[in-house]
C-alpha positions as CSV (number, residue, x, y, z in Angstrom):
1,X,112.1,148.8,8.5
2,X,113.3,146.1,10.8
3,X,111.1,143.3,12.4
4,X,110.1,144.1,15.7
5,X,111.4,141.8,18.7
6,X,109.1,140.6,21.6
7,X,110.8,138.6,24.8
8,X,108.5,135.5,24.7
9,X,107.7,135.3,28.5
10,X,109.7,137.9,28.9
11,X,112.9,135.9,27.6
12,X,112.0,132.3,29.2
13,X,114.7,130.4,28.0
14,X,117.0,132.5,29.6
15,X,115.4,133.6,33.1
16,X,112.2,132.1,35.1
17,X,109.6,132.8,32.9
18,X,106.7,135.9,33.6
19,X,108.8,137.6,36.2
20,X,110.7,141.1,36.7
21,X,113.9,139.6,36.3
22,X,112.7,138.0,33.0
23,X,111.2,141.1,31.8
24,X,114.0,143.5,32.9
25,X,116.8,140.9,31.1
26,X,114.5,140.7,28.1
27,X,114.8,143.8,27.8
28,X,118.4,144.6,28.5
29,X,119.2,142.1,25.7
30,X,117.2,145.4,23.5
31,X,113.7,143.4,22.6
32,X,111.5,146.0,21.6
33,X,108.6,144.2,23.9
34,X,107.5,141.8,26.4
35,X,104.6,139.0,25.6
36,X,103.1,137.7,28.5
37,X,99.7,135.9,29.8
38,X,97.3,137.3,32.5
39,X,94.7,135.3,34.4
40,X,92.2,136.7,36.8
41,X,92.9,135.1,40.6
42,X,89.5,134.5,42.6
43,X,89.1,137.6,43.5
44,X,89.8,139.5,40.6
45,X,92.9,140.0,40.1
46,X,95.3,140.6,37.5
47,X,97.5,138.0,37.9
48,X,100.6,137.1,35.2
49,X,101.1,133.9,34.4
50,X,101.5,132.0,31.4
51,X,99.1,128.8,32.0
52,X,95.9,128.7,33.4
53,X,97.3,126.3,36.0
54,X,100.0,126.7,38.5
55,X,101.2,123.1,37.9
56,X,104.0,123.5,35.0
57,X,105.8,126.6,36.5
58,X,105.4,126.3,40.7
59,X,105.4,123.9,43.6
60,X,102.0,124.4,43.5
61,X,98.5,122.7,41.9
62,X,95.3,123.9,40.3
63,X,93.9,126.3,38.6
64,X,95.0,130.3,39.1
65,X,91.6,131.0,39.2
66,X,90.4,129.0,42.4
67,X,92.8,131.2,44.7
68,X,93.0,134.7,45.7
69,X,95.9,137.1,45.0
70,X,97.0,136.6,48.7
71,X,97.1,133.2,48.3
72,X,98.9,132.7,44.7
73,X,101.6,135.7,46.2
74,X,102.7,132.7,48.7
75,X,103.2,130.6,45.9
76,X,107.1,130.2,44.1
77,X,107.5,130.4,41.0
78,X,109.8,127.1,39.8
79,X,112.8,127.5,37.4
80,X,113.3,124.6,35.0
81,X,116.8,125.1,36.0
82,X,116.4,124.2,39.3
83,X,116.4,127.6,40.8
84,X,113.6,128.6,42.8
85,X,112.4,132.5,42.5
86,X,110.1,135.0,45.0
């Protein structure tokens, strides 16, 4: 039996981290699975995302928790290579 392989963020050294395009290239590439992180927003949402924060991965600050899903929607998601995503 072969090892099962996941796309760790959905593949994030290869597309923005937690985001369709990252999921849908991880899985073009044939990994058997997606990891990922979910937070709840203020209002309850599911919300993925791999920190609790929105500091590492947006132009954003603070917690994921202290907004609403309307809110964290406005927010862009930051590349590490300098491309920013909806």
């Amino acid at each position: 039996m072969r090892p099962l392989v996941y796309a760790h963020r959905g593949g994030a050294a290869l597309r923005p981290e937690n985001t369709i395009v990252s999921f849908d290239h991880g899985l073009s590439l044939g990994a058997d699975g997606l990891e990922l992180d979910v937070h709840l927003s203020r209002d309850g949402v599911v919300v993925v995302h791999h920190d609790a924060t929105l500091d590492r991965t947006t132009g954003a600050r603070g917690p994921i928790a202290q907004r609403t899903a309307e809110e964290l929607a406005a927010v862009r998601k930051y590349d590490p290579r300098k491309v920013w995503t909806a």
